[in-house]
C-alpha positions as CSV (number, residue, x, y, z in Angstrom):
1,X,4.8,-4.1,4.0
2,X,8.0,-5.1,5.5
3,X,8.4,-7.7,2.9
4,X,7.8,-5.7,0.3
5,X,10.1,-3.0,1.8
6,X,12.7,-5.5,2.1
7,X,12.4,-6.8,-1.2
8,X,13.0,-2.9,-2.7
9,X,15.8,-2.3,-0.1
10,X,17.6,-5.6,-1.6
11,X,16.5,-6.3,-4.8
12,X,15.4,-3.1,-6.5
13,X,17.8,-3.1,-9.3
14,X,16.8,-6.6,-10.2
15,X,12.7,-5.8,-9.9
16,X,11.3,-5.0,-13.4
17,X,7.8,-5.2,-13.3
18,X,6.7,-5.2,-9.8
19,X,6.5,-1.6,-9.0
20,X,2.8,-1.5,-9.7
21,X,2.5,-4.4,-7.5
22,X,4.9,-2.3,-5.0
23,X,3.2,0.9,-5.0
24,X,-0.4,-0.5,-4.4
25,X,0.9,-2.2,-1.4
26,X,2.3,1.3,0.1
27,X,-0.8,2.7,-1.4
28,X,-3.4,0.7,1.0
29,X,-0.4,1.0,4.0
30,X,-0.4,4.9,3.4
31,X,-4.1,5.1,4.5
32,X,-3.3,2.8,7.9
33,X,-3.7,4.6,11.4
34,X,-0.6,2.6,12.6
35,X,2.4,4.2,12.8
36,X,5.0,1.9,12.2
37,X,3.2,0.8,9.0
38,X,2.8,4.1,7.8
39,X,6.5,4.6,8.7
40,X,8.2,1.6,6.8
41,X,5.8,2.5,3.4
42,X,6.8,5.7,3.3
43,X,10.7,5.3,4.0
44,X,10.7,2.8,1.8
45,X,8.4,5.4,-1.1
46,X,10.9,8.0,-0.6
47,X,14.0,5.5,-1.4
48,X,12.6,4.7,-4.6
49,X,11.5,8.4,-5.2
50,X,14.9,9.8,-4.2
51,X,17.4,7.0,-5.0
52,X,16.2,4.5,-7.0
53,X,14.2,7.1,-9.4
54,X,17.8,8.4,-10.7
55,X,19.1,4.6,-11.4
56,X,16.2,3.7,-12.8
57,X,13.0,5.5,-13.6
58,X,13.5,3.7,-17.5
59,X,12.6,0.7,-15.9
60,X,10.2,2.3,-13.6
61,X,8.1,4.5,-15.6
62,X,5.0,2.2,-16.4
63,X,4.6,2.7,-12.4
64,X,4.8,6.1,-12.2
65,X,0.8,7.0,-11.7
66,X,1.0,4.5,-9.4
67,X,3.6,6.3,-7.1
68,X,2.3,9.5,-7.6
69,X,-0.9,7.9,-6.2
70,X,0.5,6.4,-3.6
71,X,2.5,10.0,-2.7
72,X,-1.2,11.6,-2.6
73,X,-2.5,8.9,-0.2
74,X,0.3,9.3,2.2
75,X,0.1,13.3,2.0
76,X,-3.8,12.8,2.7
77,X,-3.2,10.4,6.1
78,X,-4.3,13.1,8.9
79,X,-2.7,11.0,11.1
80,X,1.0,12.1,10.4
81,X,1.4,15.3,9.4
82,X,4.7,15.1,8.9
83,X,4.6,12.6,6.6
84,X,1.9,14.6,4.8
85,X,4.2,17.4,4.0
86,X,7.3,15.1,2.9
87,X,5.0,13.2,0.7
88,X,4.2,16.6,-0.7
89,X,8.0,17.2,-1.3
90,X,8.2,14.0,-3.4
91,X,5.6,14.6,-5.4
92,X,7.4,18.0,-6.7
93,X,10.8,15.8,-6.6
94,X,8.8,13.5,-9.0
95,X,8.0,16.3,-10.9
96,X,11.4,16.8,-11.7
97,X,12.0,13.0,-13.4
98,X,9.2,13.9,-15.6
99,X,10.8,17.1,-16.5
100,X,14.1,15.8,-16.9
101,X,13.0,12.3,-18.8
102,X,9.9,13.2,-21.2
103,X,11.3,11.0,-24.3
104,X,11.1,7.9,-21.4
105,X,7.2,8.7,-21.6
106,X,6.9,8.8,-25.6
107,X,8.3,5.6,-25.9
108,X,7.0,3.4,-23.5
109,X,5.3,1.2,-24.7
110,X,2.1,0.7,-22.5
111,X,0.1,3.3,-25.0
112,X,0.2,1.8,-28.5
113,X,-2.7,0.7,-28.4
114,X,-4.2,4.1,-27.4
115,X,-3.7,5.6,-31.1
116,X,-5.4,9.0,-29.8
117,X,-2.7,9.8,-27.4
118,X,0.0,11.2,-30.0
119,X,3.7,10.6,-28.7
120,X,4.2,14.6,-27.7
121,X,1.0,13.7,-25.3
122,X,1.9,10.9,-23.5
123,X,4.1,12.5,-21.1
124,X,1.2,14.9,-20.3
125,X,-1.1,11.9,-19.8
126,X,1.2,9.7,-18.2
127,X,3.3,12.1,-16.6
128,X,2.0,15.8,-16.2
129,X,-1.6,15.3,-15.5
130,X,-1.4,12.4,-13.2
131,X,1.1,14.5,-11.3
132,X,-1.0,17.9,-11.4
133,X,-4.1,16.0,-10.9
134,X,-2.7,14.5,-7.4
135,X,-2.0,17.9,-6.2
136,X,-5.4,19.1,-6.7
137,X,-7.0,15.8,-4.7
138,X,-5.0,16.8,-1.8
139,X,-5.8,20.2,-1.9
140,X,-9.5,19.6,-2.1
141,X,-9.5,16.3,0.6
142,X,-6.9,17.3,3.5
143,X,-6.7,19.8,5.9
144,X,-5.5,23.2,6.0
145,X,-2.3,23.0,6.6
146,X,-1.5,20.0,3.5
147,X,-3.6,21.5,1.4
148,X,-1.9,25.2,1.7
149,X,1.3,23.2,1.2
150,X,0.0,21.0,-2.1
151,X,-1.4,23.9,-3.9
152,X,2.1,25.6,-3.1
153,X,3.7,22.7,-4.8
154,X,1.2,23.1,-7.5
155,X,1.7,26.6,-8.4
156,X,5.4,26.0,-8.1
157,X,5.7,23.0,-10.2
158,X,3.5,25.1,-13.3
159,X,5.7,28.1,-13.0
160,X,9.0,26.0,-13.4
161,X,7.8,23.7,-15.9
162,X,4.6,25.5,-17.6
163,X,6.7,27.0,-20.3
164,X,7.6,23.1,-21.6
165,X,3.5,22.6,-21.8
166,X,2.1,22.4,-25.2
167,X,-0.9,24.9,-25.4
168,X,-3.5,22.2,-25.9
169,X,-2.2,20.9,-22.3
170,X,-3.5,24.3,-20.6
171,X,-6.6,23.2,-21.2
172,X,-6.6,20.1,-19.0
173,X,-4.6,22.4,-16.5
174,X,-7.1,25.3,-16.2
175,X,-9.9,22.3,-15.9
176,X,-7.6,21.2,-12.9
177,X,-7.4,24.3,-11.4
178,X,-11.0,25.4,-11.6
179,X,-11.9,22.4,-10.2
180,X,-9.7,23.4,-7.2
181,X,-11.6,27.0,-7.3
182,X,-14.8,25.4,-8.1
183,X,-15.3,23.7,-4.5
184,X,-15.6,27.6,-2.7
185,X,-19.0,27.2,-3.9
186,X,-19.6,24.8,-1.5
187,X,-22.1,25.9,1.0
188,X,-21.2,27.9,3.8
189,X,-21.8,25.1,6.4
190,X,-19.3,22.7,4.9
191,X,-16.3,22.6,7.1
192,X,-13.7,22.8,3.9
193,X,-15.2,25.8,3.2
194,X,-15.0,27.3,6.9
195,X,-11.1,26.4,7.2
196,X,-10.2,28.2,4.2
């Protein structure tokens, strides 16, 4: 982890296509129960998250399920609560490049192949959904607290940008959402259940 941190911290304008490689590192350090590892990761997520996103989130963009993932790992380590809650905050934070870059998302290239995913949908598949989807993990694996705070997020993220979703994306959304709403039904004796 400190390597790789290093390497960000020193190199990042120079790293092209590492981030994947970079993000599944912090990914299986966000998980850890030691501190300082958890630490160092997730300094060095919210650098490239709130620094190095705005110089270069072209260059970046093929890796951004990848951080989101990695956002929703750290948000779901128990351990740190407070890192739980900031991870949140990045998320929505990510939310914003996605808003603000959508064209970044129609081009890149990593989807011609996938002739089904029109060019209007590949920021909702690559960008919206993985995004949204994250939220909803966190609300249905963490505890009270993070998961009152994710579904926050949530909510806040679809009433600032739902009115730039195409009609067809609601769809996925609403199956998102229920999903949320779905695990209530969860027998009473499940502790999820109790908490809420």
């Amino acid at each position: 982890v400190r390597c790789v941190a290093q390497m960000v911290n020193s190199q990042a304008s120079n790293i092209r296509s590492g981030w994947k490689n970079i993000f599944s590192v912090f990914h299986l350090a966000a998980s850890d129960q030691e501190e300082a590892i958890v630490e160092l990761a997730f300094q060095t997520t919210g650098k490239i998250i709130t620094e190095l996103y705005d110089k270069h989130f072209p260059s970046m963009i093929d890796s951004f399920q990848d951080a989101v993932k990695c956002l929703s790992e750290f948000a779901c380590n128990a351990r740190f609560p407070d890192t739980s809650m900031e991870a949140i905050r990045l998320v929505r934070q990510s939310a914003f490049h996605v808003h603000e870059s959508p064209h970044l998302f129609a081009e890149f290239g990593g989807m011609e192949n996938d002739v089904a995913v029109t060019e209007d949908d590949r920021v909702w598949v690559r960008g919206w959904f993985p995004l949204l989807f994250s939220l909803s993990c966190v609300v249905n694996r963490c505890k009270l607290d993070v998961r009152t705070r994710a579904l926050t997020v949530l909510f806040e993220i679809i009433k600032t940008y739902g009115d730039s979703f195409h009609p067809h994306w609601w769809k996925d959304l609403f199956k998102i959402l229920f999903r949320i709403f779905d695990n209530m039904k969860l027998p009473e004796q499940h502790t999820e259940k109790a908490e809420w």
